[in-house]
C-alpha positions, 0 to 999 in steps of 0.5 A: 443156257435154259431159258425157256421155263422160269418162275418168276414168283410165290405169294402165299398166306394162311399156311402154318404159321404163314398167316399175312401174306408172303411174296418171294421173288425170284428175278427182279420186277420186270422182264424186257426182251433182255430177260437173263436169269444167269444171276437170279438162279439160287435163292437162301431163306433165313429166319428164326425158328417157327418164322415160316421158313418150311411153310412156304416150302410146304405151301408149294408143295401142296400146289403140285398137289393139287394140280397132279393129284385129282384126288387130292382133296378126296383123301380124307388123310390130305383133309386131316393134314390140311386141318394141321397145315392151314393156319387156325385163325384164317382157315384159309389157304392161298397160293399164287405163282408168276412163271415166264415161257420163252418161245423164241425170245417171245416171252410170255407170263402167266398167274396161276392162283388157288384158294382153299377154305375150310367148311362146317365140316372142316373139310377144305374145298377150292374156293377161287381159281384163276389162270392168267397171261400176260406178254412180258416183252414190254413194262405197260403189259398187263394181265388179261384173264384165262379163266375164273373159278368161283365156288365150284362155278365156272365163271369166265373162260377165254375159249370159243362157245363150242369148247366153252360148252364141253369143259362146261359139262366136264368139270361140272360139280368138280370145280370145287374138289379139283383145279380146272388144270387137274380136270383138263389134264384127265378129261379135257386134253382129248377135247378137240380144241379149235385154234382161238382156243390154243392159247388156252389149251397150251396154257393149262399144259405149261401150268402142268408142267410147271407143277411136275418140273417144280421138286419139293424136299420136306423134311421126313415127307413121303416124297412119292413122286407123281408122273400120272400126267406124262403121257398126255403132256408129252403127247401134246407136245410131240404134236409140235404146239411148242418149239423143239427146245422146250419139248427138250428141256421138258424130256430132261427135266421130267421124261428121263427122271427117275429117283433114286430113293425108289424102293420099289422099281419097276421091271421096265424102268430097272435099267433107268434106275440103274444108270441113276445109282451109276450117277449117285455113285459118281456123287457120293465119291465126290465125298466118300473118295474109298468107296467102290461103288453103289451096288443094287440088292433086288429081290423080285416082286411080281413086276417090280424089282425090291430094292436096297442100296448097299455101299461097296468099300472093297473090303466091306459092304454096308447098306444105306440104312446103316450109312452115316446120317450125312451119306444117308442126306446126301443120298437122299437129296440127290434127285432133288440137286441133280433136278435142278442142275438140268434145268428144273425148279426145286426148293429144299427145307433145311438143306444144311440139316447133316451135311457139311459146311464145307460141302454144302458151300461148295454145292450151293457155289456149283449152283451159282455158276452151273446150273441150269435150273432154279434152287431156292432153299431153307437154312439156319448155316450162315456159310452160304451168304458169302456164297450168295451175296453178289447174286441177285434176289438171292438171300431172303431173310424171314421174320416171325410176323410174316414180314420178309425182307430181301438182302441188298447190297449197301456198302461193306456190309456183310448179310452173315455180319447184319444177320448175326448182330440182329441188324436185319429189319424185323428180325433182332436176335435179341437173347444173350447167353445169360438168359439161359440162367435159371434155365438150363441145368436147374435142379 
């Protein structure tokens, strides 16, 4: 079991229509030294339409945002969509996230949270930052501060005066368009770090890490994928800053990824991608038992080959575009399922959109007692409750006035029973089939 990397927890708010803050929590209130995610690893949120259940997807995804992309808040399209995305009466986007290390059976917790408010200009900028640690190995740790971020003023870091001064002079006049760990991992990772600063050091890589192992399905999203920061991680943990198991379960989730949704690959990556579609096929017949194979039409562009899925059937061929709606889903959420089958951390809006119930139970059921990673996902098909319901912190249910409310046992009670009969708190499904009268199929 892979227990080296694990969130813990997102709390966020002034997102969409998100604008009271939201917690969800992945495991139960304190880790001890008998830490054990095995029944805490797939998590389902339930809630009505426009209660907020894709805004808490796209709220992480706009957290690796801006901790991979330094340009993140210089686009002028990513100020335009944050204009869309932030909720109009807060201007004011927070996000915060609780993950554990484990190095050795020493565990250890960190708090990573950022803000972002928008100006006169509306244009959004980061207001507050802050990285923290704690020791989770027993209940009275608390948290003690890493660094703070104020107004694009460094107001407290945890480093010796001589490191101090360099992030100083690196990250002045930045800290307000990009996150201290954007700057680290592009400019400061060279820094010769002197040993009472490590702690630092290795915690602004994990953050790192945390941000590229966790994968985001939003629905019709461009999903291009940011790898710019591999080669300095793997760097530094090839110098043995971590244990030997961690650089492994990093090399899985992250090194050896490669989509298969690519369109354009690159020569030297050709191999990989094709020993990824060798994969998806062996998925894909897992539904589709007369299918041959997946073969690759490429065309060469320069350093890059063009490619195109084509589905083989021996007698006929037909290209992905031209696939059913389900194949096509299927296809295109398979990097996200495999990444979290090998240990990564991945949330998904609205996974039963065009699959199966019979499938998608059967996936969420493989989770539940194989997988090495963490699910969380959105879903209006109630299926996956009785799939789901002896798990731990593992059916979540969302109202429209940003109230959650977790599922727990109590006595015979079913959640797709409670849930259907509008018997979960704060969340009534109170229309009835009469209430369409005059409504539908008026002249």
């Amino acid at each position: 079991m892979v227990k080296d990397f694990y969130l813990l927890s997102i709390t966020t708010s002034g997102i969409k229509n998100i604008e009271k803050e939201v917690t969800l929590n992945f495991y139960k209130k304190g880790v001890d030294k008998d830490f054990d995610p095995e029944k805490y690893r797939v998590k389902a949120i339930y809630g009505e339409n426009g209660s907020g259940k894709s805004a808490l997807m796209t709220a992480v995804s706009i957290f690796k945002n801006l901790i991979l992309d330094e340009d993140y808040l210089m686009n002028p399209e990513n100020q335009r969509l944050l204009r869309e995305l932030i909720n109009k009466k807060k201007n004011c986007f927070r996000f915060q996230c609780e993950f554990l290390n484990d190095d050795g059976g020493n565990y250890s917790i960190y708090r990573y949270s950022v803000e972002l408010k928008g100006n006169d200009i509306e244009k959004y900028h980061i207001t507050r930052e802050s990285l923290e640690i704690k020791s989770g190995n027993y209940a009275q740790s608390k948290y003690r501060d890493l660094y703070i971020v104020e107004d694009g003023v460094l107001k407290y870091i945890e480093a010796t005066d001589s490191v101090k001064k360099v992030i100083n002079g690196i990250s002045v006049n930045l800290l307000d368009s990009r996150t201290l760990i954007t700057i680290y991992m592009r400019k400061i990772n060279d820094v010769l770090f002197d040993e009472k600063s490590m702690e630092l050091k290795w915690a602004m890589s994990l953050c790192s890490v945390l941000a590229m192992v966790i994968k985001v399905h939003l629905a019709g999203e461009d999903r291009h994928e940011l790898y710019f920061v591999q080669k300095s991680l793997k760097d530094d943990l090839s110098k043995g800053i971590q244990s030997d198991s961690f650089l492994s379960h990093f090399n899985k989730c992250i090194l050896e990824y490669s989509s298969v949704n690519e369109i354009y690959v690159s020569k030297k990556n050709y191999e990989k991608y094709k020993g990824r579609i060798e994969d998806l096929t062996e998925f894909i017949k897992l539904f589709k038992k007369d299918l041959k194979n997946i073969d690759i039409d490429r065309k060469e562009d320069r350093d890059y080959f063009r490619c195109e899925l084509v589905f083989n059937y021996g007698e006929y061929n037909i290209s992905k575009e031209f696939e059913s709606t389900g194949i096509k889903k299927l296809v295109e959420l398979y990097d996200y399922l495999d990444a979290a089958g090998r240990g990564g951390i991945v949330f998904i809006d609205e996974m039963d959109s065009n699959l199966n119930d019979i499938y998608l139970c059967k996936m969420i059921e493989y989770f539940v007692y194989y997988g090495k990673g963490q699910l969380c996902f959105t879903t209006h098909n109630i299926d996956p409750m009785n799939v789901l319901k002896g798990n731990k912190k593992s059916i979540d249910f969302l109202s429209t006035d940003n109230i959650l409310v977790p599922w727990t046992s109590n006595g015979n009670a079913m959640p797709d029973n409670n849930y259907r009969n509008g018997y979960i708190e704060n969340l009534p499904f109170n229309i009835d089939s009469t209430d369409f009268l005059g409504v539908l199929g008026v002249d």
